[in-house]
N, C-alpha and C positions, 0 to 999 in steps of 0.2 A: 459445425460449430460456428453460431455468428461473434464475431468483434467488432465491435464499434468504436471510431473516437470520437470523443465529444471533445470541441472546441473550448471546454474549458478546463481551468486547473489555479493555482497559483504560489508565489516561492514565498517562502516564511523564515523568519527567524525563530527558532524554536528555544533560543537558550547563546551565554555566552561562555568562554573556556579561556582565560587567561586573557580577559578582554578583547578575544578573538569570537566574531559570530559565529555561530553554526548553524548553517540552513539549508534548508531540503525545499526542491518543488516537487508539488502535488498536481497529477494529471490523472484525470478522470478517462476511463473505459467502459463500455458494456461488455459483458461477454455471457452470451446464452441471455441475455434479460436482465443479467445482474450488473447495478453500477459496482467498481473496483474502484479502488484509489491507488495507483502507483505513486510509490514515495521516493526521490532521489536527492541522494546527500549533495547538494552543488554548492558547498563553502570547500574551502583547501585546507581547513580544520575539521576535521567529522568526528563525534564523540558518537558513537552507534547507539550507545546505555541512554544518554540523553535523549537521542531521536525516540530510541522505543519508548520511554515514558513518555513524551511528549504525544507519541502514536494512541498510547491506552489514553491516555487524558482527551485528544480530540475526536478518535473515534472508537468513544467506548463500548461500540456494541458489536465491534467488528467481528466476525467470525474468525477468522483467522489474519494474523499478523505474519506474510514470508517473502523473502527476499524474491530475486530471480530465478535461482539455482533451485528453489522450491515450488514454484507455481504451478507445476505439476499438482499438487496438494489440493490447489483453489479448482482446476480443473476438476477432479476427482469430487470436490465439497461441492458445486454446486451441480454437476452430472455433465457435464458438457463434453466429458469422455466418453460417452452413450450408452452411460448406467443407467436403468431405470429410476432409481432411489439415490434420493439425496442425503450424503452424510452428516451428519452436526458435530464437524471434524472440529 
């Protein structure tokens, strides 16, 4: 399985929660061919509900939206576990 980092990404405000920001940085990955987007909450306020709408709204066509504990999943969807066939998880 290859992985790659790409040098780039960037941190966002995605929304405010009692006049407090909440923001996530975005770091870009290949893995097997495919770019990923890793999404991390780095405000000390985090509303998860807000991040996810925010995730469907800028990357609408993602295949799949999953934390760390799941990436396993992304592995599996695009075959890099060394399935022959890719899922449309």
């Amino acid at each position: 399985m290859t992985f790659e980092h790409e040098n780039t990404g960037w941190l966002c405000e995605v929304g405010r929660l009692n006049d407090r920001p909440i923001t996530v940085g975005v770091q870009w990955r290949k893995v097997e061919s495919e770019r990923i987007a890793f999404i991390e909450a780095t405000s000390a306020l985090v509303d998860w509900d807000m991040i996810e709408r925010w995730q469907k709204t800028v990357f609408p066509n993602a295949v799949l939206h999953v934390d760390a504990a799941n990436f396993g999943d992304v592995i599996r969807s695009i075959g890099a576990d060394g399935s022959t066939t890719r899922s449309s998880a």
